[in-house]
N, CA, C and O atoms as a printed pandas DataFrame, in Angstrom:
     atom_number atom_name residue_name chain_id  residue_number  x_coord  y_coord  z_coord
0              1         N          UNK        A               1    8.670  -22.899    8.806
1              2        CA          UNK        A               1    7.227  -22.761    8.838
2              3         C          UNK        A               1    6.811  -21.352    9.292
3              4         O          UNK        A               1    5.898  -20.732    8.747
4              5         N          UNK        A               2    7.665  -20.800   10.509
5              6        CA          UNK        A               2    7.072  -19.663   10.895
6              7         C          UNK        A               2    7.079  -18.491    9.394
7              8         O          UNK        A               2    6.231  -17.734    8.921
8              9         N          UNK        A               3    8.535  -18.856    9.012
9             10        CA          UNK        A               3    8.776  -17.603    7.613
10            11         C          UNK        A               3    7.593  -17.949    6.386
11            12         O          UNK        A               3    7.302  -17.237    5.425
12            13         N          UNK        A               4    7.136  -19.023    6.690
13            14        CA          UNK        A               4    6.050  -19.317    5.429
14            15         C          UNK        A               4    4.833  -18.825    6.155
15            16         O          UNK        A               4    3.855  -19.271    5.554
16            17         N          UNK        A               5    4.592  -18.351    6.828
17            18        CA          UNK        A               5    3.357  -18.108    8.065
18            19         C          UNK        A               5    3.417  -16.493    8.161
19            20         O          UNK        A               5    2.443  -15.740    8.184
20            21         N          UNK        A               6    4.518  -16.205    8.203
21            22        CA          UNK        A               6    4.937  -14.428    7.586
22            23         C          UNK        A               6    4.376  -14.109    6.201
23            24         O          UNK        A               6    3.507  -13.345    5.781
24            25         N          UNK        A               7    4.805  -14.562    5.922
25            26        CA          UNK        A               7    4.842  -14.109    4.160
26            27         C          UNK        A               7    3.144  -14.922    4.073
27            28         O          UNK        A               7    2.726  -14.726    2.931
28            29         N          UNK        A               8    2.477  -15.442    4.606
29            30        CA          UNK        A               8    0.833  -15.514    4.404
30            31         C          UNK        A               8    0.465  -13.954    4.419
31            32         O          UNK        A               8    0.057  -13.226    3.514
32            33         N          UNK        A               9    0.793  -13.660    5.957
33            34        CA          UNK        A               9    0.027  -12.623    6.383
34            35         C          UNK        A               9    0.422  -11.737    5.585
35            36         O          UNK        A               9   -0.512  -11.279    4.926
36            37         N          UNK        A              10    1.657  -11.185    5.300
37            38        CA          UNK        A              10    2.249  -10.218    4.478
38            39         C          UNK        A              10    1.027  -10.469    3.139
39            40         O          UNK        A              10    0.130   -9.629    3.054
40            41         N          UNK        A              11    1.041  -11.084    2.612
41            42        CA          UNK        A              11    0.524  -11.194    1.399
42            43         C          UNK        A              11   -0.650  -11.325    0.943
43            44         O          UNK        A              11   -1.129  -11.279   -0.190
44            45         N          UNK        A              12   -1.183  -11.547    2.272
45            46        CA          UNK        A              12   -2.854  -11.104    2.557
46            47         C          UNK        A              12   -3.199  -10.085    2.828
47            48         O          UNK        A              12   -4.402   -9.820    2.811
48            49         N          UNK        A              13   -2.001   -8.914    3.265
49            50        CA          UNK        A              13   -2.355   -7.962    3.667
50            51         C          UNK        A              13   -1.945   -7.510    2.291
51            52         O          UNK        A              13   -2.734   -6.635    1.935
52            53         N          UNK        A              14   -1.048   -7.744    1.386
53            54        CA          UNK        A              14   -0.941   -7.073    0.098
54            55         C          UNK        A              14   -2.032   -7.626   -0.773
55            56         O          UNK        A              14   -1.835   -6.885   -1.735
56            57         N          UNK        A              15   -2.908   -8.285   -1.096
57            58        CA          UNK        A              15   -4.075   -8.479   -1.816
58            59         C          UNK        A              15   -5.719   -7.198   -1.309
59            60         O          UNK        A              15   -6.607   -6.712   -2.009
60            61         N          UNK        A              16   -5.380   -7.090    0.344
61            62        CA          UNK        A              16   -6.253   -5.921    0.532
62            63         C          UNK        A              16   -5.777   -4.391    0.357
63            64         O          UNK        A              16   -6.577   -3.466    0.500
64            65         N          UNK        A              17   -4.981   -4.273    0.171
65            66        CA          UNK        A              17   -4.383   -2.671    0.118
66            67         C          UNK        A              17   -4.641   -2.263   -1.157
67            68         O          UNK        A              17   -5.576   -1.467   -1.241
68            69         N          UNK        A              18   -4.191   -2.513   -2.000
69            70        CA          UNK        A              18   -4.689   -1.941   -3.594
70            71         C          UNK        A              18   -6.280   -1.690   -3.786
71            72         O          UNK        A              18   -6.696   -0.636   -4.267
72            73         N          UNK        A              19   -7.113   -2.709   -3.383
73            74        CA          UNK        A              19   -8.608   -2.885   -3.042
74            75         C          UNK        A              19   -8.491   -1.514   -2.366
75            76         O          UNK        A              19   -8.598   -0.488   -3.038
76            77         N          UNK        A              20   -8.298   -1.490   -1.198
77            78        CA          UNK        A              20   -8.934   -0.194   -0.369
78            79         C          UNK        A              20   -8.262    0.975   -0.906
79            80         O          UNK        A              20   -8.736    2.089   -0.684
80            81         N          UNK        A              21   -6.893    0.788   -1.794
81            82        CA          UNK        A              21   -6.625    2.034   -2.469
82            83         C          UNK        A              21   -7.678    2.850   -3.766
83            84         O          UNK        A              21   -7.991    3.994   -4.097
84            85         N          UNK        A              22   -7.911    1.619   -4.135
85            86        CA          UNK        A              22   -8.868    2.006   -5.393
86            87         C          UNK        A              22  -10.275    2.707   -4.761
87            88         O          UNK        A              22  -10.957    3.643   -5.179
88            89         N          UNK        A              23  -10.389    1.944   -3.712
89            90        CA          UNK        A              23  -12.232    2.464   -2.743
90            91         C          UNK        A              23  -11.837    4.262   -2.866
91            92         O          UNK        A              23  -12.525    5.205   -3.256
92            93         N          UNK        A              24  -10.377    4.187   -2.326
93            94        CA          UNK        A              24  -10.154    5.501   -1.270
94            95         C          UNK        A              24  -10.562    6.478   -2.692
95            96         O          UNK        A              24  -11.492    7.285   -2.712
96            97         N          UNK        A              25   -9.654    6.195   -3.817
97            98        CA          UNK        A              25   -9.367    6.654   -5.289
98            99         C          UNK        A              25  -10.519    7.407   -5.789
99           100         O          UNK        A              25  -10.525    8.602   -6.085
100          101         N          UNK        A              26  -11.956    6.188   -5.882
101          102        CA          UNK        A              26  -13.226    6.086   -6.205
102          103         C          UNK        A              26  -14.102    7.436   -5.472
103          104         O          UNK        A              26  -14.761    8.392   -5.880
104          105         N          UNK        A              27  -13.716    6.938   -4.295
105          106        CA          UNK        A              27  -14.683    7.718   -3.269
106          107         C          UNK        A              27  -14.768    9.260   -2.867
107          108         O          UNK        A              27  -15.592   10.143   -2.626
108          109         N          UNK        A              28  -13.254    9.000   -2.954
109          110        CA          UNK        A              28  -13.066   10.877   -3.312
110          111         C          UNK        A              28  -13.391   11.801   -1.749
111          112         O          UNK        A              28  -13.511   13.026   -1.719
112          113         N          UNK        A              29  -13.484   10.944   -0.602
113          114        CA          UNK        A              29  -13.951   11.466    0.690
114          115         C          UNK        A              29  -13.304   10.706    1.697
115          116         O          UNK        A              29  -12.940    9.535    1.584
116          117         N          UNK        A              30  -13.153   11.610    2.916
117          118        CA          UNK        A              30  -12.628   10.926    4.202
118          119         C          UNK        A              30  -13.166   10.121    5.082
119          120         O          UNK        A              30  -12.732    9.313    5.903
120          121         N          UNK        A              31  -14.471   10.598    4.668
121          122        CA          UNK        A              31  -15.569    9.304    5.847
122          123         C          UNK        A              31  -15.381    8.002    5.725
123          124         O          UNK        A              31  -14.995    7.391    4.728
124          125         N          UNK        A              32  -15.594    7.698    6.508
125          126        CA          UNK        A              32  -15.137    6.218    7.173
126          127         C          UNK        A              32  -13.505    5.700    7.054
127          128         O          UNK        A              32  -13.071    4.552    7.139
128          129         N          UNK        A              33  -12.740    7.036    6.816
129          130        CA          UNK        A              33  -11.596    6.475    6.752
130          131         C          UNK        A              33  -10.905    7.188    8.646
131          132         O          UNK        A              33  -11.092    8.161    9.376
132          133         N          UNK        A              34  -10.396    6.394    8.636
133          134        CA          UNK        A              34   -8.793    6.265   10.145
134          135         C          UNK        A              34   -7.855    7.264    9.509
135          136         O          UNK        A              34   -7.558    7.204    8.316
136          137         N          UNK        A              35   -7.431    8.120   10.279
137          138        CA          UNK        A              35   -5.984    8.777    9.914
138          139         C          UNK        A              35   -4.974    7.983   10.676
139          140         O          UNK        A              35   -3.904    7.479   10.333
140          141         N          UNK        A              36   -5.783    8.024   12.094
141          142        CA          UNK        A              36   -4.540    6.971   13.025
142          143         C          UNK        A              36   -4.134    5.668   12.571
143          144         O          UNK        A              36   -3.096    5.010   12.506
144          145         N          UNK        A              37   -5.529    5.529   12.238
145          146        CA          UNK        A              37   -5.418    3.519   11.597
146          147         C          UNK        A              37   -4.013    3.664   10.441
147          148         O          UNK        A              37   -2.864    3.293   10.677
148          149         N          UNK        A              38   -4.471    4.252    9.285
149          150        CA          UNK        A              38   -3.521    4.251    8.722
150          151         C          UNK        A              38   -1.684    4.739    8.912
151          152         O          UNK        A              38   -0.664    4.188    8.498
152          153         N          UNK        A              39   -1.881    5.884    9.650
153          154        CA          UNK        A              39   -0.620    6.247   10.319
154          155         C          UNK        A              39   -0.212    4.903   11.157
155          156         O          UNK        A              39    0.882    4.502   10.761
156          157         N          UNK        A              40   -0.713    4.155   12.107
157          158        CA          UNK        A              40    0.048    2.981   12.742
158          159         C          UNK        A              40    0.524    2.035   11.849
159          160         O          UNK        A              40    1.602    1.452   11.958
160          161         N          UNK        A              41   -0.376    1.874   10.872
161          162        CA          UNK        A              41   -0.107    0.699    9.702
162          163         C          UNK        A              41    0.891    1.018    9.322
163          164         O          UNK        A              41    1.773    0.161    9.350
164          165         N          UNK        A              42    1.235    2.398    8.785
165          166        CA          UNK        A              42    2.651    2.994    8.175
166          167         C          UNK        A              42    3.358    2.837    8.803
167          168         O          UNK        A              42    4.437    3.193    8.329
168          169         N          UNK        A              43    3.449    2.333   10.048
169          170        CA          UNK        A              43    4.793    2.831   10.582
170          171         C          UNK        A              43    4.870    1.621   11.263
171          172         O          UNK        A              43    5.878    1.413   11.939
172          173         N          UNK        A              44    3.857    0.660   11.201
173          174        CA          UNK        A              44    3.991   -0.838   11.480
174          175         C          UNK        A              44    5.030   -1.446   10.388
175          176         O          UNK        A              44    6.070   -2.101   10.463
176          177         N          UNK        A              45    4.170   -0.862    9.245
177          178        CA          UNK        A              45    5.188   -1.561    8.362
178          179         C          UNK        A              45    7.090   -0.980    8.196
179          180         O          UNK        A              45    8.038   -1.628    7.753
180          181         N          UNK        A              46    7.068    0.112    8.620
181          182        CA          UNK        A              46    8.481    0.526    8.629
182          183         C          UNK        A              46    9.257   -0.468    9.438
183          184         O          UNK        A              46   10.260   -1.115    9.136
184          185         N          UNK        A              47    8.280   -0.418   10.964
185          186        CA          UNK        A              47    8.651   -1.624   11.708
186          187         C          UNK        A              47    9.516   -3.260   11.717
187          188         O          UNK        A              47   10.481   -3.866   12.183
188          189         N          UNK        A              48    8.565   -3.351   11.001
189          190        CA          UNK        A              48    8.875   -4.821   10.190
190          191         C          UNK        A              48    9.900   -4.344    9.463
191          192         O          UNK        A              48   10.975   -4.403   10.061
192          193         N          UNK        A              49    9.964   -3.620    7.727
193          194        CA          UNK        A              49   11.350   -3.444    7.459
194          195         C          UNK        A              49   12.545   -3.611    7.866
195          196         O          UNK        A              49   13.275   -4.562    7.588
196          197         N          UNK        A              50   12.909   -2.269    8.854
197          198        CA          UNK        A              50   13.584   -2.250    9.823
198          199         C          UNK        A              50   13.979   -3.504   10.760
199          200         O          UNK        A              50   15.026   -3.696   11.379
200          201         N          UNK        A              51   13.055   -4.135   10.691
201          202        CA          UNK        A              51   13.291   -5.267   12.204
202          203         C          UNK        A              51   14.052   -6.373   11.115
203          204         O          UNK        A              51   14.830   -7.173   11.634
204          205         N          UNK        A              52   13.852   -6.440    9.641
205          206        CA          UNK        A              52   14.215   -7.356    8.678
206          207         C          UNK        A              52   15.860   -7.100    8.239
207          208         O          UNK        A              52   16.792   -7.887    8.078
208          209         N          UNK        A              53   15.747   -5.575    8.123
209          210        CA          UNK        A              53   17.484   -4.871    7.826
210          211         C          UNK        A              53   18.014   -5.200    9.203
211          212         O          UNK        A              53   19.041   -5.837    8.967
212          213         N          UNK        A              54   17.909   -5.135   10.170
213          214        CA          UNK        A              54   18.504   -5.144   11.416
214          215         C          UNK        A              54   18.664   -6.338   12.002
215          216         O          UNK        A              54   19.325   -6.489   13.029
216          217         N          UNK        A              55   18.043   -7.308   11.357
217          218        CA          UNK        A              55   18.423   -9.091   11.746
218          219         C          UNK        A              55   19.380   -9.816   10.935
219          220         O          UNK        A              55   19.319  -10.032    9.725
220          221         N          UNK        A              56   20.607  -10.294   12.070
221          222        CA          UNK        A              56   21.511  -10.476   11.220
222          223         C          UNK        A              56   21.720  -12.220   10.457
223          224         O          UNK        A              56   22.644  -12.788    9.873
224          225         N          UNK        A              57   20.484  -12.553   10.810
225          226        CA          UNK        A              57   20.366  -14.222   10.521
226          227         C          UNK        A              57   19.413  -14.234    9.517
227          228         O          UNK        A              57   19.277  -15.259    8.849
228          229         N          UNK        A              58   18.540  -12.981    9.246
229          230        CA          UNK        A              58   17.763  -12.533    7.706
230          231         C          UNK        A              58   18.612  -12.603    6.628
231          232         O          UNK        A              58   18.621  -13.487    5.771
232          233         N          UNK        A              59   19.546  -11.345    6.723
233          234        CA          UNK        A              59   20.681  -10.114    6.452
234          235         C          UNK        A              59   21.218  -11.984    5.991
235          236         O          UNK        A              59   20.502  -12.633    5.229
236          237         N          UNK        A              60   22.347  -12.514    6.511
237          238        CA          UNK        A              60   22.776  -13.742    6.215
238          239         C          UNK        A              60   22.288  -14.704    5.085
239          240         O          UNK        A              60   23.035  -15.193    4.238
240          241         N          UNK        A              61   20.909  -14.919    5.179
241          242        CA          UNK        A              61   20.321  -15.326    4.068
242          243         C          UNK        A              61   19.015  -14.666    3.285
243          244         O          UNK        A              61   17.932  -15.115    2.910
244          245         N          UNK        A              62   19.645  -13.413    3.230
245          246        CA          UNK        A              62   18.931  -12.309    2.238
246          247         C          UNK        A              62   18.358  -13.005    0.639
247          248         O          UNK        A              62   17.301  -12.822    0.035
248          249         N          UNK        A              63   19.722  -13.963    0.264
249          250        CA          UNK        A              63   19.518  -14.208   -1.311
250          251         C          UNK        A              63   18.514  -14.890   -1.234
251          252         O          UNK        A              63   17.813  -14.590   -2.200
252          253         N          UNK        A              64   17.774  -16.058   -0.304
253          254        CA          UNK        A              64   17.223  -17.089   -0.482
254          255         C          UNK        A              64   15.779  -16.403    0.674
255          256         O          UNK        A              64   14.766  -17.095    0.779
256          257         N          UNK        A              65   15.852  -15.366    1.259
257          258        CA          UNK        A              65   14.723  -14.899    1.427
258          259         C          UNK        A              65   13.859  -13.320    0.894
259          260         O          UNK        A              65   12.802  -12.834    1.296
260          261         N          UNK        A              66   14.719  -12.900   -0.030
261          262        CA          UNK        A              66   14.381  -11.352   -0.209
262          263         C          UNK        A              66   12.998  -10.931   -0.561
263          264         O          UNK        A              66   12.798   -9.725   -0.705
264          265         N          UNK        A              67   12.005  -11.784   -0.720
265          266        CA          UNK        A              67   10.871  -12.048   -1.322
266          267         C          UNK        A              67   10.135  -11.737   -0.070
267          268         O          UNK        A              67    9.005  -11.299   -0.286
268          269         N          UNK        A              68   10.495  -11.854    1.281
269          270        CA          UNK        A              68    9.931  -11.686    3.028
270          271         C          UNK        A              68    9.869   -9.618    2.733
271          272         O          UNK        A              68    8.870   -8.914    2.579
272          273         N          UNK        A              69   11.215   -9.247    2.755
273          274        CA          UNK        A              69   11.233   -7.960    2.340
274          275         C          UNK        A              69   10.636   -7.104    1.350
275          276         O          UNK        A              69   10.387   -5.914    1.542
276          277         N          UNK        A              70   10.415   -7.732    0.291
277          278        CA          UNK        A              70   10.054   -7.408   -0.651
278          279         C          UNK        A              70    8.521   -6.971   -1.185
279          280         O          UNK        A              70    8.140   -6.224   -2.086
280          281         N          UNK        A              71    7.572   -8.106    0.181
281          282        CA          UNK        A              71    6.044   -8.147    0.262
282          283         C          UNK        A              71    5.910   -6.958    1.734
283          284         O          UNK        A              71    4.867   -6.387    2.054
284          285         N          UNK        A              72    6.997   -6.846    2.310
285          286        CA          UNK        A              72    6.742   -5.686    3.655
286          287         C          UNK        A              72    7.174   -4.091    2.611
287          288         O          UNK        A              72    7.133   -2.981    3.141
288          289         N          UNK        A              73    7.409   -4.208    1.701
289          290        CA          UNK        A              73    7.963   -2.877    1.038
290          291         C          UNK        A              73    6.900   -2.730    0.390
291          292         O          UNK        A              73    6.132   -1.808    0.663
292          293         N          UNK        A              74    6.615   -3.745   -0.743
293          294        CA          UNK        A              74    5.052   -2.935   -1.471
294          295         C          UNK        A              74    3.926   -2.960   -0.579
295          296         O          UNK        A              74    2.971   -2.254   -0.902
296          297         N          UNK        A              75    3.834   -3.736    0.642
297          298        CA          UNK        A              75    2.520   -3.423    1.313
298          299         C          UNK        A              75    3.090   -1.945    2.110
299          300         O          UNK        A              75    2.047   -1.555    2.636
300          301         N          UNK        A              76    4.142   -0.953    2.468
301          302        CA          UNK        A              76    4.573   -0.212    2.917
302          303         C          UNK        A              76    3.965    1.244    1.900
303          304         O          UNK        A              76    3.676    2.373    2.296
304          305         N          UNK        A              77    3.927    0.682    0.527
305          306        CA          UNK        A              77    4.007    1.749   -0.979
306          307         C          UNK        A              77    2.453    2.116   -0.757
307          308         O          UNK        A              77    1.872    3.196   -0.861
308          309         N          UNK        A              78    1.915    0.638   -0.361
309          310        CA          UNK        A              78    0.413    0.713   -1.083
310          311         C          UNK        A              78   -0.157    1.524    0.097
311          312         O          UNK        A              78   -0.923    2.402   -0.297
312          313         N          UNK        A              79    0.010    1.475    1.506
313          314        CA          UNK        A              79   -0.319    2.613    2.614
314          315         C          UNK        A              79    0.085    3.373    2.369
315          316         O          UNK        A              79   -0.655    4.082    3.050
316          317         N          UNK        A              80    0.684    4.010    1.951
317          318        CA          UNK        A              80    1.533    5.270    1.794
318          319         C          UNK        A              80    0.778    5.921    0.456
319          320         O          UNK        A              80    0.530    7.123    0.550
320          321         N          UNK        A              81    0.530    5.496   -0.330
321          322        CA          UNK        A              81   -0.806    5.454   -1.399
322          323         C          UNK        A              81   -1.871    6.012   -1.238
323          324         O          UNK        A              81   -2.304    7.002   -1.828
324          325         N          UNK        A              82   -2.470    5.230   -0.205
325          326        CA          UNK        A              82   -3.146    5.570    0.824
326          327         C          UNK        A              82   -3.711    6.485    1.464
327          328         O          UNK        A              82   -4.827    7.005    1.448
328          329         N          UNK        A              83   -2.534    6.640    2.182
329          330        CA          UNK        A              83   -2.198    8.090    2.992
330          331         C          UNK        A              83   -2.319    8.881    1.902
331          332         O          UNK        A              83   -3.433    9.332    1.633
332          333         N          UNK        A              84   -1.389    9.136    1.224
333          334        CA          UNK        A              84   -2.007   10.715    0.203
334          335         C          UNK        A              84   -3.055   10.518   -0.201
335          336         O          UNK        A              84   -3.477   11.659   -0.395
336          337         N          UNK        A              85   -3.889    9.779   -0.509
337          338        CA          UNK        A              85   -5.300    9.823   -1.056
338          339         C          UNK        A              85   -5.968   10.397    0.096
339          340         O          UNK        A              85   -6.752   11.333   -0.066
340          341         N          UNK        A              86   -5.753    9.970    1.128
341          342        CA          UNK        A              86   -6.509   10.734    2.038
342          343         C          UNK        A              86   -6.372   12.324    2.568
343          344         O          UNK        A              86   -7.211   13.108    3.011
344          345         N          UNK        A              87   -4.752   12.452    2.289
345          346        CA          UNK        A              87   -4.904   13.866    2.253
346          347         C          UNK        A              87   -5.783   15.118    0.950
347          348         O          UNK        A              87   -6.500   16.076    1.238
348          349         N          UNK        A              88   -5.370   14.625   -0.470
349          350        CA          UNK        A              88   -6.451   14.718   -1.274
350          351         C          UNK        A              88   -7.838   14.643   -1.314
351          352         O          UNK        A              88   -8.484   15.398   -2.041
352          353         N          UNK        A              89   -8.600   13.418   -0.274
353          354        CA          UNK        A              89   -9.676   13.201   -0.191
354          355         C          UNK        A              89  -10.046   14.339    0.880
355          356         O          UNK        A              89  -11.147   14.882    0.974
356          357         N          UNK        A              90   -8.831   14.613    1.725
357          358        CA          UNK        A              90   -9.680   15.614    2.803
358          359         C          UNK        A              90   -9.670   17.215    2.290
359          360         O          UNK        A              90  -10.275   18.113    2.876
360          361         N          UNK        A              91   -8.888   17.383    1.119
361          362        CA          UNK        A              91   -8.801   18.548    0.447
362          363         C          UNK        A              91  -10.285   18.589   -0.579
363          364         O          UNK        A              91  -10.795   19.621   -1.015
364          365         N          UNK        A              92  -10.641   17.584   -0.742
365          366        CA          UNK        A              92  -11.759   17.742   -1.747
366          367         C          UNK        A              92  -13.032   17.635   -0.777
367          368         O          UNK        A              92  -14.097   18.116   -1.164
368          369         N          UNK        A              93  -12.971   17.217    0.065
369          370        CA          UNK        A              93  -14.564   17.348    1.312
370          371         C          UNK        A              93  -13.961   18.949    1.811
371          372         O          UNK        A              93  -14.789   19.843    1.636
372          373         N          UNK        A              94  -12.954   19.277    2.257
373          374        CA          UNK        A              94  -13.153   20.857    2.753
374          375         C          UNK        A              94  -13.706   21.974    1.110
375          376         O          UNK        A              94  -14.242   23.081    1.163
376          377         N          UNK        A              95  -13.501   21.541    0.408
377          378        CA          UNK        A              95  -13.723   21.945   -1.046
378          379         C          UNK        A              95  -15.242   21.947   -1.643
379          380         O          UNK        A              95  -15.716   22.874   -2.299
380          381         N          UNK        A              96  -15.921   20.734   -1.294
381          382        CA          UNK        A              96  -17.003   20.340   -1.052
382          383         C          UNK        A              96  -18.037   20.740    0.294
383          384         O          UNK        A              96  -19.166   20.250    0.331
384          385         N          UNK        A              97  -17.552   21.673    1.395
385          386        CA          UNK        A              97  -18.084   21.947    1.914
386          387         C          UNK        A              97  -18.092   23.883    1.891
387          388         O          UNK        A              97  -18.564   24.662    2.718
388          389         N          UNK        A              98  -17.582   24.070    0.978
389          390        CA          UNK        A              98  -17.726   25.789    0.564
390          391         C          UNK        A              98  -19.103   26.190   -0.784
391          392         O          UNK        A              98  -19.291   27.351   -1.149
């Protein structure tokens, strides 16, 4: 139950990330965006990865769970997505302010 209770959240958090990738995409600006927010998220999710490669009772039954890993990696892609949009977005507001 708990691993089905993971993979909710995981996968709720992968239904909002593409959404706020496309906003970031659209918007073309840094306002109202977190650098920190997103930097913790990134490295939350490395977190998790990591904590998934490094458990050896995961690791054990990898074949019959890889799908746990698999939703912490593309929600990992889609921040990271993210993140460069925002460096782009902050290149086009300093661009926008000349």
């Amino acid at each position: 139950m708990a691993e089905f209770l993971e993979v909710m959240m995981i996968v709720s958090f992968g239904f909002s990330w593409p959404m706020n990738v496309m906003k970031s995409w659209k918007a073309r600006t840094t306002k109202g965006k977190s650098l920190s927010f997103l930097c913790l998220i990134f490295f939350g999710y490395i977190a998790g990865i990591l904590s998934k490669l490094l458990n050896p009772a995961y690791m054990a039954a990898f074949e019959s769970k890889w799908y746990v890993l698999f939703f912490y990696c593309l929600n990992f892609i889609m921040v990271g997505a993210d993140l460069c949009l925002y460096f782009r977005n902050r290149r086009l507001d300093k661009e926008g302010e000349k």
